[in-house]
N, C-alpha and C positions, 0 to 999 in steps of 0.2 A: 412550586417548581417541579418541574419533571427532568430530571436527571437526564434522561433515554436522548429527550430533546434539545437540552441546555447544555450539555458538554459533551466531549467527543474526542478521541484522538484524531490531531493532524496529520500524522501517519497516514490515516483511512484517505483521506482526499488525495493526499500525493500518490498513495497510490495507485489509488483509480484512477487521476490523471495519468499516469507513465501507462496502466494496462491497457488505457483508451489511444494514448501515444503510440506505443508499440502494436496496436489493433489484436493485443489478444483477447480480447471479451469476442472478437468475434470466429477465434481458433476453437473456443469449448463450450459444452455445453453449461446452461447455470448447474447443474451440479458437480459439474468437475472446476467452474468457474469459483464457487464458493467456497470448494476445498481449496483452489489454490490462494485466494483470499487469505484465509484461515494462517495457510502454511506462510506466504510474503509476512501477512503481522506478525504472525511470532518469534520472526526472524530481528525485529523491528523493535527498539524502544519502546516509552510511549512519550507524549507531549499531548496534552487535554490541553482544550481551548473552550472558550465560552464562542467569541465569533471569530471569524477566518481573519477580521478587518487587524486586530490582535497582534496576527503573527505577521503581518504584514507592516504595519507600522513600527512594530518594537520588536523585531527579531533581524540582526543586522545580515545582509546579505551573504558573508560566508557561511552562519549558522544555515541559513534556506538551502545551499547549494551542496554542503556537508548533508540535510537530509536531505536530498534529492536522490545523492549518491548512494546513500544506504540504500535508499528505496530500490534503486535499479542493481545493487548488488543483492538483495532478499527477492528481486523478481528473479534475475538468474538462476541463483539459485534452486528455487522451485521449478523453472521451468528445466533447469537439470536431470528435479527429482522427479517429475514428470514424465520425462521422454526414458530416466530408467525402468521406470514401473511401466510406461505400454512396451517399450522392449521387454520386456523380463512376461509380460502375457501371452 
């Protein structure tokens, strides 16, 4: 088993889907992309999964909808802390 490969936080997907949502993967560059990555997760629980099929089946629709909402409240955030730091350059 390879750990790297076989689990993973849910978190990480939902994210990337809202930053693909919101089109900001295509606002920054991958290294400010990454930093902001960084800063959304650790804003963010965790929840490991082995496959997506998982939370989908056995996760009942308000829990999905409750992290949905985290998720888009730890993207705000960041892109808060973001637009403070190129102001403040």
């Amino acid at each position: 088993m390879k750990l790297h490969d076989d689990i993973h936080n849910y978190y990480e997907k939902l994210m990337l889907d809202e930053i693909v949502k919101q089109g900001i993967d295509k606002k920054f560059d991958d290294d400010t992309l990454a930093d902001f990555c960084c800063t959304v997760l650790n804003h963010l629980p965790t929840r490991y999964i082995r496959f997506e099929v998982d939370m989908a089946f056995y996760s009942p629709q308000k829990e999905r909808i409750e992290m949905e909402g985290k998720v888009k409240t730890a993207i705000e955030s960041a892109l808060e802390l973001i637009a403070r730091r190129h102001a403040d350059d």
